[in-house]
C-alpha positions in Angstrom: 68.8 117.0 101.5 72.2 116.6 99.8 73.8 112.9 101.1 77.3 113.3 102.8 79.8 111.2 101.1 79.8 107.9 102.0 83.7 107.5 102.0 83.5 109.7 104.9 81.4 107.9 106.9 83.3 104.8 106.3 86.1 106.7 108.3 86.2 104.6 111.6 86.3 106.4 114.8 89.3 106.3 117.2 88.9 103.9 120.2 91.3 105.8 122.3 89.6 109.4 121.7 86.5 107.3 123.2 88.2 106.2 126.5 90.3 109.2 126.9 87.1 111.9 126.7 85.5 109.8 129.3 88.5 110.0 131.4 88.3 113.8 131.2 84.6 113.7 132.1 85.9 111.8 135.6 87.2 113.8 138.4 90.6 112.6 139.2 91.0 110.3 136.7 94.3 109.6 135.6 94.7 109.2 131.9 97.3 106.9 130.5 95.2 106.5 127.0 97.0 109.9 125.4 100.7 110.3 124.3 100.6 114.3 125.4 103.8 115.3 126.7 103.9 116.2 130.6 107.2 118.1 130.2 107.5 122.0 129.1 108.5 123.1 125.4 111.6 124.2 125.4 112.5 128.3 126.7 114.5 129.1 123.4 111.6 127.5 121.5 108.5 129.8 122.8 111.1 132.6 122.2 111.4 131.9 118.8 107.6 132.1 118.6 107.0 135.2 120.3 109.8 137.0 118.5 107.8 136.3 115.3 104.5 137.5 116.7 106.7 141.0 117.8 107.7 141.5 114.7 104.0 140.9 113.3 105.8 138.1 110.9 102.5 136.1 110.7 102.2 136.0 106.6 102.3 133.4 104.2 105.2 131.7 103.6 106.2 129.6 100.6 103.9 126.5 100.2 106.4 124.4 101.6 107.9 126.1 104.5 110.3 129.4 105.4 114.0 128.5 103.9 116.1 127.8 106.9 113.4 125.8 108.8 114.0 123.2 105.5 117.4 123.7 105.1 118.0 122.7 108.6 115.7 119.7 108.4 117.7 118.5 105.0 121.1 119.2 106.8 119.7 116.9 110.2 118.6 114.0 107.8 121.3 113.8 105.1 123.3 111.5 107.1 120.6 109.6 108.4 119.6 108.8 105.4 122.4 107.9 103.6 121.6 109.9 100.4 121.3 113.5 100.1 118.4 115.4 101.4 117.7 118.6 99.9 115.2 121.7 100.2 113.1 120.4 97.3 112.8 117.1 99.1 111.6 118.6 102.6 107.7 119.7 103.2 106.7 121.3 106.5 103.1 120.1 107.4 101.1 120.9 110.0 101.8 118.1 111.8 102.6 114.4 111.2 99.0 113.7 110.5 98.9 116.0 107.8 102.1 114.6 106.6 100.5 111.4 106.4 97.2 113.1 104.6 99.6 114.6 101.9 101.9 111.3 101.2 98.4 109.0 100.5 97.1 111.8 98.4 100.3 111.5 96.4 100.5 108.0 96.6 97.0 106.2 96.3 93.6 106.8 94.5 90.1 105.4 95.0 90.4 101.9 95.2 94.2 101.4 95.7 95.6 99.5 98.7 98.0 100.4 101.6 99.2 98.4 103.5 98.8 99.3 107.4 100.5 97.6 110.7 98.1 95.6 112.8 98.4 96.7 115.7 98.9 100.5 114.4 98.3 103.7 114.7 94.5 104.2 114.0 95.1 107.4 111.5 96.8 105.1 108.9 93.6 103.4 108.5 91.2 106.3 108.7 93.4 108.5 106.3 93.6 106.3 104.2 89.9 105.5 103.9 89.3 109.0 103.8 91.0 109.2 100.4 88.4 106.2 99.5 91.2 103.8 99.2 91.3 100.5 101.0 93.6 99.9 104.5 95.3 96.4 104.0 96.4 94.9 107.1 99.6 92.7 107.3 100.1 90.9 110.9 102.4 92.0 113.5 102.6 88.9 116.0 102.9 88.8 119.4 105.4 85.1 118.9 107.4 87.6 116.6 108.1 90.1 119.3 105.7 92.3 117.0 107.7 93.3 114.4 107.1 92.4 110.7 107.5 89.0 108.8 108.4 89.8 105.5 106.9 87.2 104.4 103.2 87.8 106.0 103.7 91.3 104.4 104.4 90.2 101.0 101.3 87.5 101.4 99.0 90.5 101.8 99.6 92.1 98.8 97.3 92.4 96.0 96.7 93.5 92.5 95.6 96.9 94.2 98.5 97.6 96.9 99.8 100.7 96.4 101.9 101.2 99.2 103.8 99.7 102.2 103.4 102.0 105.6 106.0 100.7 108.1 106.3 102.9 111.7 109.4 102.6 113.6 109.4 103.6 116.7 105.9 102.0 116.6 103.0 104.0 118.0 101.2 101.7 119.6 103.8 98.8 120.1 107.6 100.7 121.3 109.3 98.5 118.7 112.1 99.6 116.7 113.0 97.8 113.2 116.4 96.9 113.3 118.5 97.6 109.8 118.3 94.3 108.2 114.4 94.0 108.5 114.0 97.8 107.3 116.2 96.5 103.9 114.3 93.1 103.8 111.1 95.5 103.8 112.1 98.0 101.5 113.1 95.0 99.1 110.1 93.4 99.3 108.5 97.3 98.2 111.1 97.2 95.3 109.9 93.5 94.3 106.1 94.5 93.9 106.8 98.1 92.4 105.1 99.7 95.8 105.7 103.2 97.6 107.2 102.8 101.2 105.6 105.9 103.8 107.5 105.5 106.9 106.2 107.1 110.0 109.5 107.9 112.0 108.2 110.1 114.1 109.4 109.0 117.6 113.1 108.6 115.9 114.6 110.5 118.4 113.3 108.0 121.2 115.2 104.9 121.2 116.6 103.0 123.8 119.8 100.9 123.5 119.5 100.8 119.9 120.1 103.0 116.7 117.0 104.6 114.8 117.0 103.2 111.2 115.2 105.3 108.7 113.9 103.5 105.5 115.1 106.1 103.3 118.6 104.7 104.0 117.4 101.8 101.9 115.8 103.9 99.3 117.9 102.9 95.5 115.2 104.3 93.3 112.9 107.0 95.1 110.0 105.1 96.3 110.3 106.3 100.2 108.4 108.9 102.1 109.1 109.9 105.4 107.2 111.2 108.1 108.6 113.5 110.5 107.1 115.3 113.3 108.1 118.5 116.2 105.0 117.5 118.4 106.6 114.8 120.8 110.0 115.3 120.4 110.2 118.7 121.2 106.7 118.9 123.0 105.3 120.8 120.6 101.7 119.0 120.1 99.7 122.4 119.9 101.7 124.1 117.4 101.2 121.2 114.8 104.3 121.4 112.6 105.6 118.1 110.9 107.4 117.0 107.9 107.5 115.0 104.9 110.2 113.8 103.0 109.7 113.0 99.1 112.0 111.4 96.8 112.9 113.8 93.9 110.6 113.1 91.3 107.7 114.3 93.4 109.1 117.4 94.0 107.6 119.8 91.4 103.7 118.1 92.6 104.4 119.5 95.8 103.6 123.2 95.9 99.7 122.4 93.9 98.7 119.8 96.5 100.7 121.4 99.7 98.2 124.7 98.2 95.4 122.8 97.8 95.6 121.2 101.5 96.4 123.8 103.6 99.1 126.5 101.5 101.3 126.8 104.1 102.0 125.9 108.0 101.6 129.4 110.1 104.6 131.2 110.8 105.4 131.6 113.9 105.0 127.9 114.6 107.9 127.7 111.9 110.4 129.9 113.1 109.7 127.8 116.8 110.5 124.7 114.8 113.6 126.4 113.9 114.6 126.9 117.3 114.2 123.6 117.9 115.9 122.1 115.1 119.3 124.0 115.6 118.7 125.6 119.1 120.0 123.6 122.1 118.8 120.0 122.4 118.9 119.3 126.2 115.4 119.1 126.5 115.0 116.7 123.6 117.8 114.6 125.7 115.9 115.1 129.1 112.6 113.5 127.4 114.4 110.8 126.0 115.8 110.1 129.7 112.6 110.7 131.0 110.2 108.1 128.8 113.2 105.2 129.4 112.6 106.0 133.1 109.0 106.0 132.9 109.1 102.5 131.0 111.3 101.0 133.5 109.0 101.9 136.4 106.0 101.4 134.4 107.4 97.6 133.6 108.0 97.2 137.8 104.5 97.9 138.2 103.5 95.3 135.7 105.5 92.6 137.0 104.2 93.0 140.3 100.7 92.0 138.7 101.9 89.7 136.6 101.2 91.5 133.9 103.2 90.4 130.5 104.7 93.4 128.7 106.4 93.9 125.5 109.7 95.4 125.5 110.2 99.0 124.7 113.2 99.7 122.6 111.7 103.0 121.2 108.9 105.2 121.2 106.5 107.2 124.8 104.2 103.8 124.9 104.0 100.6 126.5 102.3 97.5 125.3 100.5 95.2 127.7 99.3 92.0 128.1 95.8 92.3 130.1 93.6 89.5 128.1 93.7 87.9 132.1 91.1 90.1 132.8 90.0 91.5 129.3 87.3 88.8 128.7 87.9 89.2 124.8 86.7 92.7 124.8 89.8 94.8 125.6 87.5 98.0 124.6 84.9 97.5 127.0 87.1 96.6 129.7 88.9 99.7 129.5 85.8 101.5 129.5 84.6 99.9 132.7 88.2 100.2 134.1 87.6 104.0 133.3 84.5 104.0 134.8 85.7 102.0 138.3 88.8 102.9 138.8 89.4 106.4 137.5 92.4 105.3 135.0 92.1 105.5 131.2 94.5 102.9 129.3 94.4 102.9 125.4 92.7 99.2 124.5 94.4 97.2 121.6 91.6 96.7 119.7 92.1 100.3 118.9 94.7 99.5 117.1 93.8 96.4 115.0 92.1 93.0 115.9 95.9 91.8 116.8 95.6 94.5 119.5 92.7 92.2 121.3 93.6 91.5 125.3 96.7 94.3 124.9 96.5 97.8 126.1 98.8 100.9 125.4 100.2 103.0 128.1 101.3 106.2 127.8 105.0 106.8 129.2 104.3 110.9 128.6 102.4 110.9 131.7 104.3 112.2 135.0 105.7 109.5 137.2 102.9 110.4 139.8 100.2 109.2 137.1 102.2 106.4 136.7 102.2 105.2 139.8 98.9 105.7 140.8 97.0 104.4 137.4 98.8 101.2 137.2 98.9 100.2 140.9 94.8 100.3 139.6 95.4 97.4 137.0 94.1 94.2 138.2 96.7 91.4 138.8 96.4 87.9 137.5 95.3 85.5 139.5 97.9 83.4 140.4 99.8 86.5 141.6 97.2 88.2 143.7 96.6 84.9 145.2 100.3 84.5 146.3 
């Protein structure tokens, strides 16, 4: 028999995938392991959709996406970013993890280093090993509030980093990188002659404090950016994302976009359309609704004594549960799963600096909310008050 590659099996499997199929396998268990929206996609959005299925427009479409769709997306991020974003630079994926598939393909070869958030979203590290190139992790701290020390980050690069992946919001954390560490970051790119992917894809979910994108930053085109339709709009099954490249990658784009997956389909195009320049109350709704859900999500928490990071962005929650963790955050979630019917992502998912931490979803309904953390167990000294 032919031997499958052995980069592939070196891909590691997702510790929240793991808690949340068990979940599903539980009757009644709530499941607080998943970001999956729990609000509708928008009316004017499943329009669009089905008026491109009626007029049988289900074709190809040019590598990188139907005109207007990437018009609209250059005209919503020019001013964020500072510089000029044109069609050229815009890429419609199917979704942001195929975003992130196509921006290491352009960026990294066997061998090379990126550097990944620890904790961080899993995919960074399994795309990138995928492409048989080496995930570098650089420290987020819990005595730093979690976000990045430029100085750790610079101390983890080596003759073979490649690239710098920064996330703000942060999937699995809720931080958001305020302007003057986004700059110190970028800098420390330009210093060591790295590319900078930034995963922005909760931008549009920050609380009490501006989204900063990286690009802004960007003097000498060395910054993707990852965009996606799924949680912002609540569009998770129609898989539509984007990526952003500085100019000189441009004429690279159609071969690999071809070589990946040609195009995204069209329909789910036309419904990004709609809800890129169709009306944005339900975009404003979900933003109100994940700030509500983390404030009664944190009221919970205190009640057990549970320590919690604050939220300033993002659908997640990070908590502190290494009370009752026993230095295996992964098996206690499973046996939580098991017991008491709720499914919480464990840290350790997410990096070894994830260890005692869990991440909760704030895209559940209040109901699950509710009833899946009144399950956590409180810490001693407050369930014996």
């Amino acid at each position: 028999m032919p031997r499958i590659a052995p980069h592939a099996r070196a891909v590691p499997a997702s510790g929240i995938r793991r808690i949340t199929e068990l979940a599903w396998s539980l009757p009644g268990a709530v499941v607080l392991s998943v970001g999956e929206p729990d609000l509708p996609t928008a009316p004017h959005v499943l329009h669009a959709a089905r008026e491109a299925l009626d007029r049988d427009d289900t074709r190809y479409t040019p590598n990188g996406g139907i005109a207007p769709l990437r018009d609209a997306v250059a005209a919503w991020l020019d001013p964020e970013h500072g510089l000029p974003v044109r069609r050229d630079n815009v890429w419609v994926t199917a979704g942001g993890a195929q975003a992130l598939h196509l921006a290491l393909s352009l960026t990294v070869g066997a061998g090379d280093g990126v550097l990944v958030p620890d904790p961080g979203y899993p995919p960074f590290a399994m795309a990138t090993r995928l492409l048989q190139a080496e995930a570098q992790p650089y420290p987020l701290r819990a005595e730093d509030g979690f976000l990045p020390d430029p100085a750790a980050v610079e101390a983890a690069i080596t003759d073979r980093t490649r690239v710098l992946l920064l996330n703000s919001p942060s999937n699995p954390l809720g931080t958001s990188l305020p302007a003057e560490l986004v700059a110190e970051l970028v800098e420390v790119a330009r210093r060591h002659d790295l590319w900078v992917l930034s995963d922005e894809c909760y931008a549009a979910f920050t609380y009490d404090v501006p989204h900063v994108p990286a690009a802004r930053f960007d003097t000498d085109g060395r910054v993707l950016t990852l965009h996606t339709f799924s949680k912002t709009h609540a569009m998770t099954g129609f898989r539509v994302g984007v990526l952003v490249v500085p100019d000189q990658m441009a004429p690279l784009m159609p071969t690999l976009q071809e070589s990946i997956v040609s195009c995204v389909n069209t329909p789910a195009q036309y419904a990004a359309l709609a809800a890129l320049t169709g009306p944005q109350d339900a975009v404003d709704h979900a933003r109100r609704t994940y700030r509500e859900h983390r404030d009664l999500a944190t009221v919970f928490l205190d009640e057990r004594g549970i320590p919690w990071l604050p939220a300033s962005g993002g659908i997640y929650l990070w908590a502190d549960v290494s009370h009752a963790a026993g230095g295996d955050v992964a098996a206690w979630a499973e046996e939580l799963a098991r017991t008491e019917g709720v499914a919480v992502a464990p840290g350790s998912a997410f990096g070894e600096r994830g260890e005692g931490w869990i991440r909760i979803s704030l895209t559940a309904s209040a109901e699950d909310l509710r009833a899946g953390l009144s399950r956590l167990p409180a810490r001693a000294d407050v369930a014996a008050g």
